[in-house]
C-alpha positions as CSV (number, residue, x, y, z in Angstrom):
1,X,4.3,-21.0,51.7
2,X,2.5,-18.3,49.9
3,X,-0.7,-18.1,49.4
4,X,-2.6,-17.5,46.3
5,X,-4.0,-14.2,47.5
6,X,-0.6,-13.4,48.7
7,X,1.3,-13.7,45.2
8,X,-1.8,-11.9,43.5
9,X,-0.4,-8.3,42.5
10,X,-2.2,-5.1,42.2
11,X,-2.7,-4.0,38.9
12,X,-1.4,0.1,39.3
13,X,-0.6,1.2,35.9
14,X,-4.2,-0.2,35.1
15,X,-5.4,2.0,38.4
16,X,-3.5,5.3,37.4
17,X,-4.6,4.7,33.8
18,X,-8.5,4.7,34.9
19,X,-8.7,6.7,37.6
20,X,-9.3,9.3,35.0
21,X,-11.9,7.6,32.4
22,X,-12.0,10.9,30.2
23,X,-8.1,11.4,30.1
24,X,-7.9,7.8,29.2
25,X,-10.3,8.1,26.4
26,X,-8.9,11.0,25.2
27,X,-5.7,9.3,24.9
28,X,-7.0,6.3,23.3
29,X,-8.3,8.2,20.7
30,X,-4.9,10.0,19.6
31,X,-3.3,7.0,19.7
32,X,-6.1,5.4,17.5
33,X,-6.0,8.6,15.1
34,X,-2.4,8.1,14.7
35,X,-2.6,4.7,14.0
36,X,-5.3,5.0,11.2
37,X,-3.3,7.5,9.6
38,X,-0.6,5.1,9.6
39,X,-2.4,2.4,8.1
40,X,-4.4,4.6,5.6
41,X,-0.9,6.5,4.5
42,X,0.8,2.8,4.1
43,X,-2.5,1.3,2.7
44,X,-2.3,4.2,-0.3
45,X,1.0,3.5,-0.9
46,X,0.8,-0.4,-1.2
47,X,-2.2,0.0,-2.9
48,X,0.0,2.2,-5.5
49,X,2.3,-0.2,-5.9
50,X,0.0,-3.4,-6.4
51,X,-2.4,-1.5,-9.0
52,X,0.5,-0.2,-10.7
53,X,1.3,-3.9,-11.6
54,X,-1.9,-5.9,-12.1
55,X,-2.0,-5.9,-16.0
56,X,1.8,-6.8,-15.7
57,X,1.1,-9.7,-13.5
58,X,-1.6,-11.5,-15.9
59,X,0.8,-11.6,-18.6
60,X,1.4,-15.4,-19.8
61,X,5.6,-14.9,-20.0
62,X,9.0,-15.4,-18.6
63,X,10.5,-13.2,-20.2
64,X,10.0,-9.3,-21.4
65,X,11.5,-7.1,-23.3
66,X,10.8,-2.8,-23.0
67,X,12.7,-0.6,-24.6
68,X,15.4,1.1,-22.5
69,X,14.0,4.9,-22.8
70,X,10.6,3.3,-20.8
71,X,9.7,4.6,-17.8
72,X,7.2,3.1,-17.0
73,X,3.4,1.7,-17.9
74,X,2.2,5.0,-18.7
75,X,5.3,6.4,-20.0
76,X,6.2,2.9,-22.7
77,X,8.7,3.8,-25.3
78,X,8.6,1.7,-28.8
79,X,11.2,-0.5,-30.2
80,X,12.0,-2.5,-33.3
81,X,9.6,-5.6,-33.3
82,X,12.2,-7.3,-35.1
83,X,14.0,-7.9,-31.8
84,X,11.6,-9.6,-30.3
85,X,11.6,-12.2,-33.4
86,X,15.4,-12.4,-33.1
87,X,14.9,-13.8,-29.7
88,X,13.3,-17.2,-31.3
89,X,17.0,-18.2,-31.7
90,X,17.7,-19.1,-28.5
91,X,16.9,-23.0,-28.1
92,X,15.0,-22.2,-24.5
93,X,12.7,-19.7,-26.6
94,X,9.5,-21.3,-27.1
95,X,7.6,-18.7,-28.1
96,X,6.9,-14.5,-28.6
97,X,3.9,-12.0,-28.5
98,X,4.5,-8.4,-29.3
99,X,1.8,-6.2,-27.3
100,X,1.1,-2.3,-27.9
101,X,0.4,-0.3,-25.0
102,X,-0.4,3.0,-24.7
103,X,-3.0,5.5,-23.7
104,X,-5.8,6.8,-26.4
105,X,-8.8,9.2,-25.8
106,X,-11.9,7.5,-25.0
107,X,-15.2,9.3,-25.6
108,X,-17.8,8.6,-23.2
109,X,-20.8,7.1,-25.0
110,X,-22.9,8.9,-22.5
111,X,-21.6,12.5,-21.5
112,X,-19.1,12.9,-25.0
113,X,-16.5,13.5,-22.4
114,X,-12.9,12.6,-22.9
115,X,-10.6,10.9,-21.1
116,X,-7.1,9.2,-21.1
117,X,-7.6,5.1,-21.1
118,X,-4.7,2.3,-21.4
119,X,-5.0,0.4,-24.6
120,X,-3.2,-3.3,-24.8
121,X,-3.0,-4.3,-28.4
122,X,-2.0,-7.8,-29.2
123,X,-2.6,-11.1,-31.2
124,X,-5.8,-12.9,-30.2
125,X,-4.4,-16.0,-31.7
126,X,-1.3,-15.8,-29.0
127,X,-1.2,-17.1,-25.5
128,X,-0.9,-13.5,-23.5
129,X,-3.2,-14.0,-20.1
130,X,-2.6,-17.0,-17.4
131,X,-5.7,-17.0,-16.6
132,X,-7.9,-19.5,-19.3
133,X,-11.1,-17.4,-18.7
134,X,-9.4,-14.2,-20.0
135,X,-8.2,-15.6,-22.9
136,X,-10.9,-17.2,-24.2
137,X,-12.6,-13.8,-24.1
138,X,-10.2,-12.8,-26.8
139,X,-11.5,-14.4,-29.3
140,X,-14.2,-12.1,-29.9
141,X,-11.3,-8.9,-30.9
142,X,-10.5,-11.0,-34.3
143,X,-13.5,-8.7,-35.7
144,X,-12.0,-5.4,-36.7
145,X,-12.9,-2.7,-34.6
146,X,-14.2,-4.5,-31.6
147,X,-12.4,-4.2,-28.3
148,X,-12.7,-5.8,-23.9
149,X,-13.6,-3.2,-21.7
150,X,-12.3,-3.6,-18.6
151,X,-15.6,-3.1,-16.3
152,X,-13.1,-2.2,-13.0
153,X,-12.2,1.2,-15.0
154,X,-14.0,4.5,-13.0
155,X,-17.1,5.6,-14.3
156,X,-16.0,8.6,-15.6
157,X,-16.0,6.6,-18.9
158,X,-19.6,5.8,-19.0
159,X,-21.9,3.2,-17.7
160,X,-19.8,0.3,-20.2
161,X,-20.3,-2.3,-18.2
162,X,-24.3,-2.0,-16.7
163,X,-25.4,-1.1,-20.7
164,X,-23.3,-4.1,-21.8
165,X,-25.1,-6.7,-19.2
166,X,-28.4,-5.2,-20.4
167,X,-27.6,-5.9,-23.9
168,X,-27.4,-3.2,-25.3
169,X,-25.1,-2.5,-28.4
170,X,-22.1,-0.4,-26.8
171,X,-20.2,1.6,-29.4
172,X,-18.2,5.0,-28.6
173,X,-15.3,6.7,-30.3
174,X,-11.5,6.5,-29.7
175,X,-9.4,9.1,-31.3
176,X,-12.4,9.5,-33.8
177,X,-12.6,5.7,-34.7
178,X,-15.8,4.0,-33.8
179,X,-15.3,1.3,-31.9
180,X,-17.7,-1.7,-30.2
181,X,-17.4,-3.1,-26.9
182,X,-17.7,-6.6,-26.8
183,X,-17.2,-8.1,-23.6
184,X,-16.0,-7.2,-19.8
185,X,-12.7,-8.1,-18.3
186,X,-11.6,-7.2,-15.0
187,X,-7.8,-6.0,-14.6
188,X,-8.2,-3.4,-12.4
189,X,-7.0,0.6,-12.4
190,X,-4.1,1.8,-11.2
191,X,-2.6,5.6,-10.6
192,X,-1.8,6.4,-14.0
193,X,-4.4,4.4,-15.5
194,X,-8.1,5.0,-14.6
195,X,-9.3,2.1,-17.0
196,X,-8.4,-0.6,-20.0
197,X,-9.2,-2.5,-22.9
198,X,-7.9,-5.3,-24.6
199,X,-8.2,-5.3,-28.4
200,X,-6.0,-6.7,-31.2
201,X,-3.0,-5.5,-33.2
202,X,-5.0,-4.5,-35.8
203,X,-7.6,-2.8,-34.3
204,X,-5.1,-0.8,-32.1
205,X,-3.1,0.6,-34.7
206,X,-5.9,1.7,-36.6
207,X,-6.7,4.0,-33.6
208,X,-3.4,5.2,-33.5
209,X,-2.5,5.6,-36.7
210,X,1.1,7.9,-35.7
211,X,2.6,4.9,-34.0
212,X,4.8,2.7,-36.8
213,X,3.7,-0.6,-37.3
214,X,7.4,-2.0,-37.1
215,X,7.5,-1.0,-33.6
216,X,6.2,-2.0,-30.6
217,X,6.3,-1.3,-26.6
218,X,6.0,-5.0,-24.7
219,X,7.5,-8.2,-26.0
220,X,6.1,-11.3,-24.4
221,X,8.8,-14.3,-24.4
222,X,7.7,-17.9,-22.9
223,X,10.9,-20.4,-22.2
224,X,10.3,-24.1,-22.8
225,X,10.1,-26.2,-19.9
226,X,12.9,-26.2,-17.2
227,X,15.2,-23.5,-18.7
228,X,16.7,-21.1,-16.4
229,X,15.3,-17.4,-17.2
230,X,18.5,-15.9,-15.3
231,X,20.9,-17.5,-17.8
232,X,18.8,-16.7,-20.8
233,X,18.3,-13.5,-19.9
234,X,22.6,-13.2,-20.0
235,X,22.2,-14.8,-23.5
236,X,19.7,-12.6,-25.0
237,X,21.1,-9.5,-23.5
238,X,24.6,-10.4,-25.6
239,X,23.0,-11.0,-28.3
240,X,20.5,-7.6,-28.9
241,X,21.7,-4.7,-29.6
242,X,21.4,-1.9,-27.1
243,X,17.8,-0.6,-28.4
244,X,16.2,-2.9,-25.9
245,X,15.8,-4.2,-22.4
246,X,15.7,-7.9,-21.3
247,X,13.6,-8.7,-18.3
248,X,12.1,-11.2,-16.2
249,X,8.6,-11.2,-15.8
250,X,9.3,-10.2,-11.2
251,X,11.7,-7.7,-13.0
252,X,9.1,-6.2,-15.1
253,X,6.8,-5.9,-12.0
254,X,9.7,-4.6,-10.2
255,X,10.3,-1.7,-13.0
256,X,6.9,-0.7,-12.5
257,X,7.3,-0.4,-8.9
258,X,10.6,1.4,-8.9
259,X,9.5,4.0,-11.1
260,X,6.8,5.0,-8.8
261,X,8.8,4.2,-5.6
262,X,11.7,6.8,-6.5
263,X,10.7,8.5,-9.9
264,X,7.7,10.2,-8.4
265,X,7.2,12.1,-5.2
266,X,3.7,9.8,-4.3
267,X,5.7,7.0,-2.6
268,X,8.2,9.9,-0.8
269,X,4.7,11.8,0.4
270,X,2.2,8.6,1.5
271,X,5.6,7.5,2.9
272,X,5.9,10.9,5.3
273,X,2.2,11.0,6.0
274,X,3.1,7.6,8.0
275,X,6.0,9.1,9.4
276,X,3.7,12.2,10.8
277,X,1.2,9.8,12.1
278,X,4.1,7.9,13.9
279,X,5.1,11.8,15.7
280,X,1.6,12.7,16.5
281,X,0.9,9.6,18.3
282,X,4.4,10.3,20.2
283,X,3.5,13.4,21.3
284,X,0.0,12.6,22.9
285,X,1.5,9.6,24.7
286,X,4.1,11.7,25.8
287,X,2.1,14.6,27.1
288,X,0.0,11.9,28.6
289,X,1.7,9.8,30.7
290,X,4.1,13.1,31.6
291,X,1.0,14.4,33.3
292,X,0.2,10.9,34.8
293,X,3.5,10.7,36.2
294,X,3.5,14.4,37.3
295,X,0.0,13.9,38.9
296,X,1.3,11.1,41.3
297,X,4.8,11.8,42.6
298,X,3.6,11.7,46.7
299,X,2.5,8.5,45.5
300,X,5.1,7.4,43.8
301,X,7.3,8.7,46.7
302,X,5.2,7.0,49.8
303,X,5.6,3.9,47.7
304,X,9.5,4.3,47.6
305,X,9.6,5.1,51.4
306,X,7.5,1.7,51.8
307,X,10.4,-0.2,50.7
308,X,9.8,-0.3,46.6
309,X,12.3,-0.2,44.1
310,X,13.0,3.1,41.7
311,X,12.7,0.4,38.6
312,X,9.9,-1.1,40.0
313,X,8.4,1.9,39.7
314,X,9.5,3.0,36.3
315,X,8.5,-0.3,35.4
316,X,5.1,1.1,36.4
317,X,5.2,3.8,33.5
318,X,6.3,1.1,31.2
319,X,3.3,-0.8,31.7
320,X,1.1,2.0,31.5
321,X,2.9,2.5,27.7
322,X,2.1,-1.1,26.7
323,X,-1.6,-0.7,28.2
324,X,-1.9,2.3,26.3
325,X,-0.5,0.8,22.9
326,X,-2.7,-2.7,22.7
327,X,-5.6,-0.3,23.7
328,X,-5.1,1.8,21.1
329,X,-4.3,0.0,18.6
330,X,-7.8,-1.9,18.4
331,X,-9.9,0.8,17.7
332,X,-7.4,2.0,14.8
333,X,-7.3,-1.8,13.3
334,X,-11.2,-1.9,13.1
335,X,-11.2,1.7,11.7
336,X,-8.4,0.6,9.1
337,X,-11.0,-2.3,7.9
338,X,-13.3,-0.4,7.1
339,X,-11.4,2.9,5.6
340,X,-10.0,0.0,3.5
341,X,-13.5,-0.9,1.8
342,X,-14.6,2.3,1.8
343,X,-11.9,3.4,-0.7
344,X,-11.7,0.1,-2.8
345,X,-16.1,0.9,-3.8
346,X,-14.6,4.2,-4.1
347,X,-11.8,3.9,-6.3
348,X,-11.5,0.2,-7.3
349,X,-7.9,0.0,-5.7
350,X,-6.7,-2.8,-4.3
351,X,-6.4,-1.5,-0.7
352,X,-7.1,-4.1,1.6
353,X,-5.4,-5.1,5.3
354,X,-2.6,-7.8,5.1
355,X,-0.4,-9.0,8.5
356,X,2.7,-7.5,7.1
357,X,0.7,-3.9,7.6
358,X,-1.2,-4.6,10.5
359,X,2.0,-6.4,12.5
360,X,4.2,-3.0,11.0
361,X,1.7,-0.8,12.6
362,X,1.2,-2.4,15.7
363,X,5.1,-2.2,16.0
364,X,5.3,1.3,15.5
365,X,2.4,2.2,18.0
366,X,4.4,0.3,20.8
367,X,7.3,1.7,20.0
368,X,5.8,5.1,19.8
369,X,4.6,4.1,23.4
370,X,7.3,2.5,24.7
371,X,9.8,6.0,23.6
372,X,7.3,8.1,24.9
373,X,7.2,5.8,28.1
374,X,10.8,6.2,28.4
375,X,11.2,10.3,27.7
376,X,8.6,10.5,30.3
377,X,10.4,8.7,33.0
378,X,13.5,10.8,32.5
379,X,13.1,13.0,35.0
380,X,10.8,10.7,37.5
381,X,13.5,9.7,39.8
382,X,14.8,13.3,40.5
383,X,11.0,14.4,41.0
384,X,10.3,11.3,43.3
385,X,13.6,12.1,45.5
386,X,12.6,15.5,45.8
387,X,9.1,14.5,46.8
388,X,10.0,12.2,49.5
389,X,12.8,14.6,50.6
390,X,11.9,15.9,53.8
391,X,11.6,19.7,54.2
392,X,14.7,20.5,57.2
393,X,12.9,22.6,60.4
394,X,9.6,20.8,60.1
395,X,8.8,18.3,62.6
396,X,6.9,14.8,62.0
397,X,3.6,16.6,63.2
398,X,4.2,19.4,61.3
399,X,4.8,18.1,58.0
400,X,1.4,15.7,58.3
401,X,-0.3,19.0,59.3
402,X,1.1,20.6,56.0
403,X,0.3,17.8,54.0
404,X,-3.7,17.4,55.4
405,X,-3.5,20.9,53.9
C-alpha cells in the first residue's frame, strides 16, 4: 500500500515555470496586456451597443412604428402620423403616442458653444416612460418652452445640471429659441448622442420649425392585456401601407443595434482590436514556453531515459499553458475593473464587467495558451530523441566527461 508521501507528485511545470522569476513575470504581463485589451476592445463595443439603446428601452410600448427609410436613432426618417392613429383599429390596440426625435443645436449657456443634442418631443399627457418617476417629471414640459435635461449628457453642454441643483434659473438657446430647463432626467449618452432632453410636441416643433407637423419619427403603440404582439404585428403590417415599419419594442432595440453592428465600421474595428489582443497574447506564450522547452531538453531526455512517458511529458508543457493562463488572467480581470470605471466618470458609458465578458475572455486566454502550448510541443519529441541519442564512438566515460563540460 502506498503511502501518502508516495502518491504525492512533484509539481514540474510549476518548477520550470519559476526557476526563472523574471521570465515568468515577463510573461505574465503579456498575457495580462493581451487580456485587458480584450476586455477593453469587447467592453467598448458592448458598451456601444447598450448606450445605443437606453432611451429605446424606457419607452412605455409594445409596439413601434419607424419609418422604413430610418437608419437608425440618429439618422430617424418622418412619416405620416396618421398611421399611427390608423393602428387604434385593431381591437388589441389600447393605446398610441407619436414622439419626435431628432438632433437640434444646443447653445451652451456658459461658453456660447454649439453642439448637436437628441431632442424627444412628445405628449406630457401620454404614458411614454416605464419608469413612474420619469413620468411624473413630465408634467412640468406642459409650459411652452420648457424642456428635461438629461444630467448624464457630457459637459461640453454646460454645467446644466450643478446650476439647476443650486437653483438657479437655467435658460439657453436651441436653434435661436430660448428655452428653460426645468428638471434633470437621467437616460444616458450614447455614440451618436452626447446628451438629451425631453420636451413636449409643442415645444419641439417650435424649435424646429422645417419639420411638418403631420409627421413624425417614433410611434409608441401599447396592446391591451394578454394580446400577442407577434400576431398583431402581422395584422398591422397588412393593414399599412408601405410608408412605415411595424416593430416590437426587442425589435426596435435590435434595429438600433444592427445598424451599428454592420452599418458602421465601430463594431468591425473594437471587434478586431479583440482579435489582435487574442494574437499578441499567442505569440508571447508561444515564444515563451518554446524557450522553456528549448532550455530543458537533457532534462526532458534524462527523464525519458528514467522510464517516463513522451505524453507524460508533453503533458508537462500543457500544464505549464494552463499555469500560465489562470495566472494571467487575474491581473487583466482586476485591470479590466478598474479601466471599466475609469471610462464610465469619463464618458458616462455604460461599460461595466458582466460574466458573459469575463467567462469569454478567460476562454480565449486558455485557449491562446493551450494553442500556443500545443505549437510549442511540435517539435519536442524529435528534439528530446535527439537529446538522449547517444553520440556513436564515445564511450560511457567519455560522454559524462563531455557533459561535465
Amino acid at each position: 500500500m502506498k503511502t501518502l508521501w508516495q502518491e504525492r507528485r512533484i509539481p514540474l511545470s510549476w518548477l520550470l515555470l519559476s526557476r526563472q522569476p523574471v521570465r515568468l513575470l515577463v510573461a505574465l504581463a503579456g498575457i495580462s496586456f493581451a487580456g485587458i485589451l480584450m476586455f477593453m476592445q469587447l467592453g467598448f463595443r458592448d458598451g456601444l451597443f447598450d448606450a445605443s439603446v437606453t432611451v429605446h428601452r424606457l419607452f412605455d410600448a409594445d409596439l413601434v412604428l419607424i419609418s422604413p427609410r430610418s437608419a437608425s436613432s440618429v439618422r430617424m426618417a418622418g412619416f405620416p402620423r396618421r398611421r399611427l392613429v390608423q393602428t387604434l383599429a385593431d381591437p388589441a390596440v389600447e393605446g398610441v403616442s407619436p414622439v419626435h426625435w431628432g438632433l437640434m443645436l444646443w447653445r451652451n449657456p456658459e461658453t456660447r458653444l454649439n453642439r448637436a443634442i437628441l431632442a424627444l418631443g412628445f405628449n406630457p399627457d401620454d404614458p411614454f416612460f416605464v419608469d413612474p418617476s420619469l413620468s411624473e417629471k413630465t408634467e412640468v414640459l406642459k409650459q411652452k418652452g420648457r424642456i428635461l435635461f438629461d444630467q448624464l449628457s457630457r459637459p461640453e453642454f454646460g454645467p446644466i445640471a450643478d446650476w439647476y441643483r443650486e437653483g438657479r434659473t437655467v435658460e439657453t438657446e436651441i436653434a435661436g429659441n430660448r428655452i428653460r430647463v426645468e428638471g434633470l432626467v437621467s437616460l444616458g449618452t450614447s455614440f451618436g448622442a452626447d446628451g438629451n432632453l425631453l420636451t413636449s410636441t409643442e415645444t419641439f416643433l417650435d424649435l424646429s420649425p422645417q419639420k411638418s407637423r403631420g409627421a413624425i419619427e417614433v410611434g409608441l403603440i401599447r396592446l391591451r392585456p394578454g394580446a400577442d404582439p407577434q400576431e398583431v404585428v402581422q395584422r398591422l403590417e397588412s393593414r399599412l401601407p408601405d410608408d412605415v415599419k411595424v416593430l416590437t419594442k426587442q425589435g426596435f432595440i435590435d434595429f438600433e443595434k444592427n445598424y451599428w453592428k454592420s452599418g458602421t465600421s465601430i463594431g468591425f474595428i473594437l471587434t478586431l482590436g479583440a482579435a489582435m489582443g487574442f494574437v499578441v497574447g499567442c505569440v508571447i506564450v508561444y515564444q515563451v514556453l518554446y524557450s522553456d522547452v528549448s532550455d530543458h531538453l537533457p532534462e526532458y531526455a534524462t527523464l525519458m531515459a528514467m522510464g517516463y512517458r513522451l505524453n507524460t511529458l508533453l503533458g508537462v508543457v500543457v500544464r505549464e499553458g494552463l499555469l500560465l493562463a489562470l495566472f494571467g488572467y487575474l491581473p487583466a480581470y482586476a485591470a479590466g475593473q478598474g479601466l471599466y470605471l475609469l471610462v464610465r466618470n469619463a464618458t458616462q458609458l455604460p461599460v461595466a464587467m458582466d460574466f458573459s465578458r469575463a467567462f469569454t475572455v478567460f476562454t480565449m486566454i486558455l485557449i491562446m495558451c493551450m494553442a500556443s502550448a500545443g505549437l510549442a510541443t511540435r517539435s519536442t519529441p524529435t528534439s528530446i530523441f535527439r537529446a538522449a541519442k547517444p553520440q556513436p564512438g564515445l564511450s560511457c566515460s567519455r560522454r559524462r566527461t563531455r557533459r561535465s563540460r
